[in-house]
Each structure stands twice: as C-alpha cells, then as structure tokens.
N, C-alpha and C positions, 0 to 999 in steps of 0.2 A: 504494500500500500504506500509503502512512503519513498520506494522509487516511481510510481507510477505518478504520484503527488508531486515530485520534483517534475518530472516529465510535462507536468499537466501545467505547473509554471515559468516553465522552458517556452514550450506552445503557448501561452499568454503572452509572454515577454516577445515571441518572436513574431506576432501576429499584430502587436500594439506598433513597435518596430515599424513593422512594412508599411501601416497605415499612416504614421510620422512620414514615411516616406512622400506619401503621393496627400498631406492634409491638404493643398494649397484647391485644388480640384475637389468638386464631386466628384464619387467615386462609379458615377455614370460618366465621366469623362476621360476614366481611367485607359491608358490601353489596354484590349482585349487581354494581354499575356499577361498584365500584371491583375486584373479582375479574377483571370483565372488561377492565376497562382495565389491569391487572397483564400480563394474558395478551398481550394487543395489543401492550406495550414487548417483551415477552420473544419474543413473534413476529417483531417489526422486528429486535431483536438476534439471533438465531436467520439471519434474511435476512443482515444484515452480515456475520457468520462466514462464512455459505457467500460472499459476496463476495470477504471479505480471501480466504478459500482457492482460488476458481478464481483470483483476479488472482496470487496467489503461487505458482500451477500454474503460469500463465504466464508468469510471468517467470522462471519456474528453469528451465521447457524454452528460451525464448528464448539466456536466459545459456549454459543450455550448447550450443545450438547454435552460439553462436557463438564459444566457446569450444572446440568441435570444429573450426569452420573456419578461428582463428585457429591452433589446432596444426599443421593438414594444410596446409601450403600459404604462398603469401605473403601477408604481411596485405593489406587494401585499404590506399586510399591515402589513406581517411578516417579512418582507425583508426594510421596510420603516425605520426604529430606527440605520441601520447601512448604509444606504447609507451618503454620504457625497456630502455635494454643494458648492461651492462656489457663493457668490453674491455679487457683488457690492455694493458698497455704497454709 
C-alpha cells in the first residue's frame, strides 16, 4: 500500500507538472499530442487508485480475518511472542 501510495503521488506531481506546462492556453487549445499524453498520465493514475483500493480491500478482509480468529480461540504459536497481557499482581 505504501509503494502504490508513493506511486499515486508521483502521478499527481507528474500530471500537475504537465499542466504548468501548457497553463497559459485552454486546454482545448492544447496540441493534439500533448491533450493526448494529458489523458495517458491520468489513465495510469486512474489504474493506480483502483490498485491502492483492491490491495487495501485486501488487506482489511485479511486483518480482520485474523483478527476474528485471534478472538475465537487460542492464538497460534506464531503470533504468541508479540501478543501482550496484562496481569495483576
């Protein structure tokens, strides 16, 4: 998530960019190739969001699954070295 987050501010930064480029113009005045290559960044950005959000689907069904099977039951014994308890004394 948090390369795909860097990514996704990369494509921001590089799309704010091109647009500084041609501000002085509507961007109906633009030439064809630079309207087109506008489109192509913001289509790649467009791809990375739906990325960050299936990988962030998966990792919250992940998390809570196993944060169901850490409530029902006993933890594993891979998971046992980082859990923390309190107890009285």
């Amino acid at each position: 998530l948090d390369q795909v987050s860097s990514q996704l501010q990369a494509d921001k930064k590089s799309i704010d960019d091109y647009k500084k480029d041609f501000s002085s113009k509507p961007r109906s005045d633009w030439p064809f190739d630079a309207r087109e290559e506008l489109s192509r960044r913001e289509s790649v950005l467009d791809g990375h969001v739906s990325q960050y959000n299936m990988l962030a689907k998966n990792y919250n069904a992940h998390v809570s699954d196993f944060t169901k099977k850490l409530t029902q039951g006993e933890p594993s014994k891979e998971i046992a070295p980082y859990l923390k308890e309190y107890k009285l004394k």
